[in-house]
C-alpha positions as CSV (number, residue, x, y, z in Angstrom):
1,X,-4.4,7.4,31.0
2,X,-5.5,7.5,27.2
3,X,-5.5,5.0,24.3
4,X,-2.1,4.9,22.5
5,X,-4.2,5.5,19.2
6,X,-7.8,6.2,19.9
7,X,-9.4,6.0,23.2
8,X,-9.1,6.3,26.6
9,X,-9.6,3.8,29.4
10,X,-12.6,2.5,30.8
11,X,-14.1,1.6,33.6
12,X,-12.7,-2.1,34.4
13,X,-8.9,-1.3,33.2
14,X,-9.3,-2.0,29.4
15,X,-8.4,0.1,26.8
16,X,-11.2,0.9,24.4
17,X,-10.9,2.3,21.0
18,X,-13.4,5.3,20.5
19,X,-13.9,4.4,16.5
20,X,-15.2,0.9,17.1
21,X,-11.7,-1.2,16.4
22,X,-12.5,-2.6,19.6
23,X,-11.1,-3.6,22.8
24,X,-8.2,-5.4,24.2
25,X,-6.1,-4.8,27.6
26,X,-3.3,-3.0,28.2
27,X,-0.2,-4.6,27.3
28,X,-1.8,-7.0,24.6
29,X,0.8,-7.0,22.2
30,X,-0.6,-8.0,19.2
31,X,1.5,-9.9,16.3
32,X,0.7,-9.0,12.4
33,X,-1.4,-12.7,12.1
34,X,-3.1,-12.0,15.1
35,X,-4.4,-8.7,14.0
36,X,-5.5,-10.3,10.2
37,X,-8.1,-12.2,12.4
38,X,-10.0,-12.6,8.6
39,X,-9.0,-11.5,5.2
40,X,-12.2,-9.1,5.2
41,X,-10.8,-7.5,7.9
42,X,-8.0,-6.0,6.8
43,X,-7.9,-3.2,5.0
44,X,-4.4,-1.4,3.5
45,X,-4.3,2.4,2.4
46,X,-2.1,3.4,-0.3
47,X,-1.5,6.7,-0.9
48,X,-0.5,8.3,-4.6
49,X,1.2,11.2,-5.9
50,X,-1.5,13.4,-7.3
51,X,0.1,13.1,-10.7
52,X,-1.5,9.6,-10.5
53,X,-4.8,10.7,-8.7
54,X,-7.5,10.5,-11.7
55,X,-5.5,7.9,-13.2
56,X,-6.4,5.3,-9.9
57,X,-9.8,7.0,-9.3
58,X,-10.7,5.9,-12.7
59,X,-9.3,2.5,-12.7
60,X,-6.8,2.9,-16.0
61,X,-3.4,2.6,-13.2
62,X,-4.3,-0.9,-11.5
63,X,-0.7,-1.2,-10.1
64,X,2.1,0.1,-7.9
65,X,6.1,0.0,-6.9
66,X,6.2,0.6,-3.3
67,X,8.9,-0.5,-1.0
68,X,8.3,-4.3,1.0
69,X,6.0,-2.9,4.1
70,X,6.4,-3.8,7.7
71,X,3.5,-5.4,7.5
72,X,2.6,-6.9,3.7
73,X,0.0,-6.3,1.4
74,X,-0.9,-9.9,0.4
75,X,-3.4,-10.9,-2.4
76,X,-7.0,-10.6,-1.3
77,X,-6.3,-8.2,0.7
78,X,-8.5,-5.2,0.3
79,X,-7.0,-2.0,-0.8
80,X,-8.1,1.5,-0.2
81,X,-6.1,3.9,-2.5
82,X,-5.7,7.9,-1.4
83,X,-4.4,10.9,-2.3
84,X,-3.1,13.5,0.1
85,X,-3.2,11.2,3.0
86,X,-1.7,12.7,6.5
87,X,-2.6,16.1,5.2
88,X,-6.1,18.2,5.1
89,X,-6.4,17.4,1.3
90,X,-6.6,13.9,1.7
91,X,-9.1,12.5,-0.7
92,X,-10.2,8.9,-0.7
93,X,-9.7,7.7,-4.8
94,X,-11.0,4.1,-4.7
95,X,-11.1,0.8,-3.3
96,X,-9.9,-2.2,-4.8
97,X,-8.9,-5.9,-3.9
98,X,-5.4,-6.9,-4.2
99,X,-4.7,-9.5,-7.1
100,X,-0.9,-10.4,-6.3
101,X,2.0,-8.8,-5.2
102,X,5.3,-9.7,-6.4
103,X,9.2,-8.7,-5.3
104,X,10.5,-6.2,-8.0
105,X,14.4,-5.0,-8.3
106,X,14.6,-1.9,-10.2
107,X,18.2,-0.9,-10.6
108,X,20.8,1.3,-13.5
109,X,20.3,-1.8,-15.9
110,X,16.7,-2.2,-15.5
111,X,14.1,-3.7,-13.7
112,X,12.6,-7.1,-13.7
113,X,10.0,-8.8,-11.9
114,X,11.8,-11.4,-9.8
115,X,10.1,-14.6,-10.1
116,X,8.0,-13.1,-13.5
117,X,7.3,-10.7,-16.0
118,X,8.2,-7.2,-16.4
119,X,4.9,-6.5,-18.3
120,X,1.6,-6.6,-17.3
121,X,-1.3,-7.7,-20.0
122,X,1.3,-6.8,-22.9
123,X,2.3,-3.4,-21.3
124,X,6.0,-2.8,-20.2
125,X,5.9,-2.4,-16.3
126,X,6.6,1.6,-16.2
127,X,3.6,2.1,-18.3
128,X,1.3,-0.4,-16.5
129,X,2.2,1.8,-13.9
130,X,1.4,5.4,-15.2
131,X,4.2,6.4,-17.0
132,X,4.5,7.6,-20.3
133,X,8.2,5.6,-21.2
134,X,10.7,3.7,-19.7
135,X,12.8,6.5,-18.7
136,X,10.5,8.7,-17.1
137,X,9.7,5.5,-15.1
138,X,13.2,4.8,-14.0
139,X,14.3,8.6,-13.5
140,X,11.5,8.7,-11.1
141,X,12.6,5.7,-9.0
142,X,16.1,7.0,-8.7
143,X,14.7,10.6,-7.5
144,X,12.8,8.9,-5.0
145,X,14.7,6.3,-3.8
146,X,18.3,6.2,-5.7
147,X,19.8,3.7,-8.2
148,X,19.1,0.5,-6.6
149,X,15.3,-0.2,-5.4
150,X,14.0,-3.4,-4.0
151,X,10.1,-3.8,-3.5
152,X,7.0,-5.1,-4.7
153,X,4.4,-4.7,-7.4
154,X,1.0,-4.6,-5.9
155,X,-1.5,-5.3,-8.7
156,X,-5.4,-5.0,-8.1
């Protein structure tokens, strides 16, 4: 019988991961706090269009919309930021360590930041983000995920 993700079972019964994540025994079900044993430790990928690509491997887009996650990004958390991910042109862009994350509502009238600001460091919240206006920045959110969006903004 093999590892769910990695490995394969060893001698005494455990499972052991083949790329070093370690060891634990079969039917440990571990909980999200459980696994974020220390803040080092975790590390989230984020993966980006690849009209955004050299604008995150330089370090001018230090933000993102993305959809609440099963488990949450949470400040201090370190990022790792992709391009291409699940797919043979996957191409590691940078790494980064999350400043905040805040819930965003992005809907026809607008969007705002819910308990703040809808600009970061003077610059509306579509262009902080890579666009080049407001509209481009809400047509794209209602291609990809319709006219009402509820989220975060992950800063780094």
């Amino acid at each position: 019988m093999r590892c769910k993700r990695f490995g394969a079972l060893n001698e005494s019964g455990s499972e052991e991961c083949s790329r070093g994540v370690g060891r634990f025994e079969i039917g440990d079900r571990r909980t999200s706090e459980a696994s974020r044993a220390t803040k080092n430790e975790l590390m989230p990928a984020l993966n980006f269009h690849k009209r955004f690509a050299a604008e995150v491997e330089m370090g001018h887009k230090r933000q993102t919309v993305r959809p609440a996650r099963k488990w949450p990004i949470r400040a201090d958390d370190r990022l790792v930021l992709y391009t291409g991910m699940r797919t043979k042109h996957c191409r590691r862009l940078n790494e980064a360590v999350c400043r905040s994350v805040e819930p965003v509502q992005i809907s026809v009238n607008g969007a705002h930041v819910v308990p703040g600001e809808v600009r970061l460091s003077g610059r509306p919240l579509g262009a902080a983000d890579g666009f080049d206006s407001h509209l481009e920045f809400f047509d794209w959110f209602r291609m990809y995920y319709g006219y009402e969006f509820c989220g975060e903004v992950i800063r780094w």
